[in-house]
C-alpha positions in Angstrom: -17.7 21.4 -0.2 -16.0 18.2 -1.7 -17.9 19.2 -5.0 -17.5 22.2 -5.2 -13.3 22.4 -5.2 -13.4 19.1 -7.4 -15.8 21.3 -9.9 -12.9 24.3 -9.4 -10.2 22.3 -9.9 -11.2 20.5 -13.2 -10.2 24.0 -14.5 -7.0 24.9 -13.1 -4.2 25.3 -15.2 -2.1 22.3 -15.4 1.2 24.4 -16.0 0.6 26.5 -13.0 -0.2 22.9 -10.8 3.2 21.9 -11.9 4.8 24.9 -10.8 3.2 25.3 -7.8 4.1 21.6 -7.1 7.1 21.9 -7.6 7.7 24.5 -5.1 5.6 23.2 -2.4 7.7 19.9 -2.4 10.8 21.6 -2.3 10.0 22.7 0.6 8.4 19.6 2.0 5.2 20.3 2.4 3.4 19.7 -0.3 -0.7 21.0 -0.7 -4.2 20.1 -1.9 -3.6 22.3 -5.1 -1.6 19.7 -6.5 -4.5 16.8 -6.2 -6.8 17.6 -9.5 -6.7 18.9 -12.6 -3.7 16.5 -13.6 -3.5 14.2 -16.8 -4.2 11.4 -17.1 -2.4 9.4 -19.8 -3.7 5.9 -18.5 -6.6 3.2 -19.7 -8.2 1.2 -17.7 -7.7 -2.7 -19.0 -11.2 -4.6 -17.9 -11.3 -7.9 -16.6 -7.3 -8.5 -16.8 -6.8 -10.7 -13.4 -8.1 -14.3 -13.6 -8.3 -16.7 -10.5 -8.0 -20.6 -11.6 -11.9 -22.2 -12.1 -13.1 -18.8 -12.7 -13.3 -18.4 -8.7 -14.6 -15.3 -7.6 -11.9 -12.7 -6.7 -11.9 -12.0 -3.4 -10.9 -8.2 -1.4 -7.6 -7.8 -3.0 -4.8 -6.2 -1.0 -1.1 -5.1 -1.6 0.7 -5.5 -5.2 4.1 -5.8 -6.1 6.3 -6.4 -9.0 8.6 -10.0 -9.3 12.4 -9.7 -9.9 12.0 -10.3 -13.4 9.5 -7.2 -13.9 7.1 -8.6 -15.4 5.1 -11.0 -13.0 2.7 -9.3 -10.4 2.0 -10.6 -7.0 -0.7 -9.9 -5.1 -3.0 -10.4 -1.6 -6.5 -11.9 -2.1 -8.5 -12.4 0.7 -9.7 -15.8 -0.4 -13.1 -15.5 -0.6 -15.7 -13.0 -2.5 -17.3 -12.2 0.7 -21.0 -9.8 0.4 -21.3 -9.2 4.6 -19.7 -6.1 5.1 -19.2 -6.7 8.6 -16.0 -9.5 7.3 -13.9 -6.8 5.6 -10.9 -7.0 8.4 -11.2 -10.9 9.1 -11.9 -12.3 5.2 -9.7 -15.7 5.4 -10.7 -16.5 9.0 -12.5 -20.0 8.1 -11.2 -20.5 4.4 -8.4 -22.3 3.3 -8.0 -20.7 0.1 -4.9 -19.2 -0.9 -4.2 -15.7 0.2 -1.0 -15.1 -1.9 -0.8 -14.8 -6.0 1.2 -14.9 -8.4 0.0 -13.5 -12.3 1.5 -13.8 -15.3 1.6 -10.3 -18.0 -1.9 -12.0 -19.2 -3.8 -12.1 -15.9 -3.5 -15.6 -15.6 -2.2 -17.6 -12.4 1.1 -18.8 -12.1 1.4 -19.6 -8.6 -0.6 -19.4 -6.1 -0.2 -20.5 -1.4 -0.4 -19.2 1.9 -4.3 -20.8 2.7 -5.2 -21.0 5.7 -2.1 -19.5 6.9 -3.7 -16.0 7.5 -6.6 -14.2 9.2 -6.4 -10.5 7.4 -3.5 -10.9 4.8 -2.2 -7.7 3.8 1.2 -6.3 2.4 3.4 -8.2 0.4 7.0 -7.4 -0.6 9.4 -9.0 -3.2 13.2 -8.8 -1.7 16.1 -8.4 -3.7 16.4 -12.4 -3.6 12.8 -12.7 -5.1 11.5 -14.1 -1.7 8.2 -13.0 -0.9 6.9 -11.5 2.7 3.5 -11.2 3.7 1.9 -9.5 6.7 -1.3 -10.4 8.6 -2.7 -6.8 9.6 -5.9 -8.4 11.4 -7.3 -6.5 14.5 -6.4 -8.1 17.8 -10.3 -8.3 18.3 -11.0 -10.5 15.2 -8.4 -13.1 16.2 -10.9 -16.0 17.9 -9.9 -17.5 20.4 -7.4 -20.0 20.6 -6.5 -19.1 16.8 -2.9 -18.9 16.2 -2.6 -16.4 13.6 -1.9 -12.5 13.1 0.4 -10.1 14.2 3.4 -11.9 12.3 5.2 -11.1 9.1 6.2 -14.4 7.4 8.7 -15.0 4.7 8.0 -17.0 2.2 10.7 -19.0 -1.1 8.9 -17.9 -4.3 7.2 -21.7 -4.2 5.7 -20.5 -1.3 8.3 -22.7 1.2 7.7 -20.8 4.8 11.3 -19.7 5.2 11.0 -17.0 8.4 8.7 -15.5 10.9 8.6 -12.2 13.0 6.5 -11.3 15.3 4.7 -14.0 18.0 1.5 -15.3 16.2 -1.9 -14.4 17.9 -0.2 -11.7 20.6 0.1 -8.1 20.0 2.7 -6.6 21.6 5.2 -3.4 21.6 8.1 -5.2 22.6 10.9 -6.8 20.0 9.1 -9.9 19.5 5.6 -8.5 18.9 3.9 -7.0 16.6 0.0 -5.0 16.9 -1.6 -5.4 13.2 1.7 -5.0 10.5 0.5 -3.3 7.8 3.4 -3.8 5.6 7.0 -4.3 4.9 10.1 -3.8 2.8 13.4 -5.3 2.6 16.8 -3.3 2.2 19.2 -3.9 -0.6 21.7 -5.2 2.5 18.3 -7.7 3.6 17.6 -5.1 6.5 13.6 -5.5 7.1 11.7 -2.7 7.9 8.3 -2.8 9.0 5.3 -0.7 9.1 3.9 -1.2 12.6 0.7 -1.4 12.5 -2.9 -0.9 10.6 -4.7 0.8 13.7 -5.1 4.8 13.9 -4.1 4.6 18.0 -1.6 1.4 18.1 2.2 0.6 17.6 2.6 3.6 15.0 6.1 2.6 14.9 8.6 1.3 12.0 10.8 -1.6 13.2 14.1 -2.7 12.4 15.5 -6.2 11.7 18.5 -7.8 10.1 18.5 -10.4 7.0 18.4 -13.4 9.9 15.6 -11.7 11.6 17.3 -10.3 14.4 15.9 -6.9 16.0 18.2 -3.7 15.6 15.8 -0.5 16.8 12.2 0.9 16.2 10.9 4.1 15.8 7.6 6.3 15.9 4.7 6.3 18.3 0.8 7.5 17.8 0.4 11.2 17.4 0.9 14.0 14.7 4.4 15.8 14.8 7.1 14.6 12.4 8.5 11.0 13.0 4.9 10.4 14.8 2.2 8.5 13.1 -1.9 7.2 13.1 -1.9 4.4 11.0 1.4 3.2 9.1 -0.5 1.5 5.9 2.1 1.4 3.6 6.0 1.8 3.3 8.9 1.5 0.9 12.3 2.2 -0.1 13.4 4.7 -3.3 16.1 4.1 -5.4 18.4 6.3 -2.5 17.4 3.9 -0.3 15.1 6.6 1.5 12.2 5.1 3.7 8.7 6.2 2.6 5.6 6.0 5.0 2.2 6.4 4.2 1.1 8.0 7.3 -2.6 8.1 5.9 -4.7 9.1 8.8 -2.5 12.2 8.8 -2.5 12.3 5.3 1.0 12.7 4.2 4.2 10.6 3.6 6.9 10.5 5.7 10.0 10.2 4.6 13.3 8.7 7.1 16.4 7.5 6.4 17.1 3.8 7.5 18.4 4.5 10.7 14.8 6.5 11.9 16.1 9.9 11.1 12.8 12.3 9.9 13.8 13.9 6.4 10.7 15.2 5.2 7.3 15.0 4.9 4.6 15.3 1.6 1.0 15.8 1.4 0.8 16.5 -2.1 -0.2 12.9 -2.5 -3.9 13.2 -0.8 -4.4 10.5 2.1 -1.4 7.8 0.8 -2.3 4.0 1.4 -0.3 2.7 -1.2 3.4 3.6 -2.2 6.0 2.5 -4.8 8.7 3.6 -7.1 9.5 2.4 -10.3 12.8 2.0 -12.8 12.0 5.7 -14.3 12.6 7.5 -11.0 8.7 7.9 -10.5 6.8 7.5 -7.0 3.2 6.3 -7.0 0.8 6.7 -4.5 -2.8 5.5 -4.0 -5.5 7.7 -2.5 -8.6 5.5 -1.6 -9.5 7.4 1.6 -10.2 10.9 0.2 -13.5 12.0 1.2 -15.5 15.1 2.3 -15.0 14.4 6.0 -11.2 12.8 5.9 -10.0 14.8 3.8 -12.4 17.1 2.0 -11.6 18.0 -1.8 -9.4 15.7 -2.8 -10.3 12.8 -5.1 -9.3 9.4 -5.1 -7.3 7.5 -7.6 -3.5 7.0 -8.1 -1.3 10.2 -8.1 2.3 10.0 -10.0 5.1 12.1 -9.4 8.7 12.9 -9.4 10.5 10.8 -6.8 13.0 13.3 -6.0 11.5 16.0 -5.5 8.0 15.1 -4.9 6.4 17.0 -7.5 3.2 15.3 -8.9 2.4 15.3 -12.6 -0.2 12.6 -13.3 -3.4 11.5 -11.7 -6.0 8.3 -12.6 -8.9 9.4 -11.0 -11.4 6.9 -9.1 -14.5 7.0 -11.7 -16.8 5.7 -9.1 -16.1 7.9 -5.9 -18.2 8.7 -3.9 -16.9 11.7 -1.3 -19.8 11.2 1.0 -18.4 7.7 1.2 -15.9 7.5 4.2 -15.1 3.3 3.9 -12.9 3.7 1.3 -12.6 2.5 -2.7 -10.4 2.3 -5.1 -6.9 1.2 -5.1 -5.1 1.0 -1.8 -1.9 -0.2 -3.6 0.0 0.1 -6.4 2.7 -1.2 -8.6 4.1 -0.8 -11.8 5.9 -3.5 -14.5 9.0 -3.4 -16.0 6.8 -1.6 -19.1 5.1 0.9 -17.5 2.0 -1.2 -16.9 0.1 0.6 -13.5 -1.6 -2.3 -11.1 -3.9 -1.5 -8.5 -5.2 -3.3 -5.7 -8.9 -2.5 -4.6 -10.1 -4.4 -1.3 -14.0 -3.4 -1.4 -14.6 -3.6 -5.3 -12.3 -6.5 -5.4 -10.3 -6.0 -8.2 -7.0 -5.7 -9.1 -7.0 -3.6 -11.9 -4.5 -3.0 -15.1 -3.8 0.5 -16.4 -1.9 1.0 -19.9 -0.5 4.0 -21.2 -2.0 5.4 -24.1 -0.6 8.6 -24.5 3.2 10.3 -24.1 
């Protein structure tokens, strides 16, 4: 079936997407008519990230963008892992440094965090150009005795440990605790939000802390209704300072104010994992879970729309997608430079890739 709307859609008018679009998020809903048949005014840049030594890369998770707009940070998993069966636990017995730094060129600028994390995966820039990184391990690929995961940890850009949340090793519901963070983001005023956690039937809650780290409220529990989620994998703030979820095993975004209030939700975007807003009043979202049994006949890649009103205009498709293929590939996050330069951060091909615009 996945082929056969992906064959349809090739040929659908792009005008009439728009439209249609445009409607649908107006009304906060959104629909699978506005996944395909999008342009697609991006190139691909091969080869553009470099580790120091020419080190393998290994599974690379969330991207963001430095204060100056034009250095990229990023997750690596340490090492290049081939066994399958470590995609969840990748820097369990490396020291390696988990958390990058690139300059516009690819190359490494800074680099820390080894040994500091089991499963190392978002990353957030805050407004002081202090970096935050969670560990999203499982609790049942923590060994034992290990005291790591569950925690979000603040780090000076020179990689100084400045702040922790969460109690390291213990999952937990409770202020203190944490069950697998998948990500977080930090307010304008320093309030931290967090995206709690990467499991379809844990937390599924967003929590609320001060700039010191001190716990104001939490919201959301595991289910399907608005304000209810399976899976938070992703979550940031637009330039109204509007909180945007990617609720992706109910593929849609959610969309709250900072207080927990449910505005809205969109499922134009295909099954989000990835989320972020740039300087032109664009949101981008990456789609690496679209398949024919998750969510049959949409593709993956990274879709880019209005961030007002929702409506989605461009898509880079995933070249090498395979619908039949429910594990996931592509980018899972995405972020975008100060000159429109599209990053993407693929855990199973290991890459994080650079797209250029080539066309208006």
């Amino acid at each position: 079936m996945g082929h056969a709307l992906r064959g349809i859609s090739l040929k659908a008018s792009v005008l009439g997407l728009a439209a249609v679009v445009a409607l649908a998020a107006a009304a906060g809903t959104g629909g699978a008519v506005s996944a395909q048949a999008l342009p697609n005014p991006y190139r691909m840049v091969d080869g553009w990230a470099k580790l120091p030594g020419g080190r393998g890369m290994g599974a690379v998770g969330d991207v963001t963008i430095d204060r100056d707009g034009r250095h990229i940070w990023a997750v690596v998993r340490c090492e290049p892992l081939a066994d399958p069966a470590r995609f969840g636990d990748e820097c369990r017995d490396s020291k390696v440094d988990a958390v990058y730094k690139f300059a516009p060129d690819g190359t490494v600028v800074t680099s820390f965090g080894g040994g500091m994390f089991i499963w190392p995966h978002g990353v957030e820039v805050d407004p002081d150009g202090n970096v935050w990184v969670t560990d999203a391990v499982a609790p049942q690929r923590i060994p034992k005795g290990d005291k790591r995961g569950h925690q979000v940890v603040k780090f000076s850009p020179q990689g100084k440990v400045l702040m922790t949340l969460g109690t390291p090793s213990m999952a937990g519901d409770g202020p203190a605790h944490f069950s697998s963070p998948a990500d977080v983001v930090v307010g304008r005023n320093g309030d931290v939000f967090v995206a709690d956690g990467h499991n379809e039937n844990g937390n599924n809650r967003v929590v609320k802390f001060s700039k010191d780290g001190k716990f104001i409220k939490s919201w959301g529990k595991t289910g399907y209704a608005p304000g209810e989620f399976r899976t938070l994998h992703a979550i940031a703030l637009d330039s109204q300072g509007r909180l945007f979820i990617a609720d992706r095993f109910n593929n849609r975004v959610q969309i709250f104010d900072q207080d927990g209030k449910f505005l809205a939700q969109w499922t134009q975007f295909g099954r989000p994992s990835g989320i972020f807003f740039d300087d032109r009043g664009r949101i981008l979202v990456a789609d690496s879970e679209s398949d024919d049994v998750q969510n049959p006949g949409w593709d993956m890649g990274i879709r880019i729309g209005d961030a007002r009103t929702g409506a989605v205009n461009e898509f880079i498709l995933f070249p090498w997608a395979d619908p039949r293929d429910t594990a996931g590939n592509g980018a899972e996050f995405v972020a975008v430079d100060r000159d429109g330069n599209i990053y993407g951060g693929e855990p199973r091909p290991r890459q994080l890739r650079k797209y250029v615009r080539v066309r208006p």
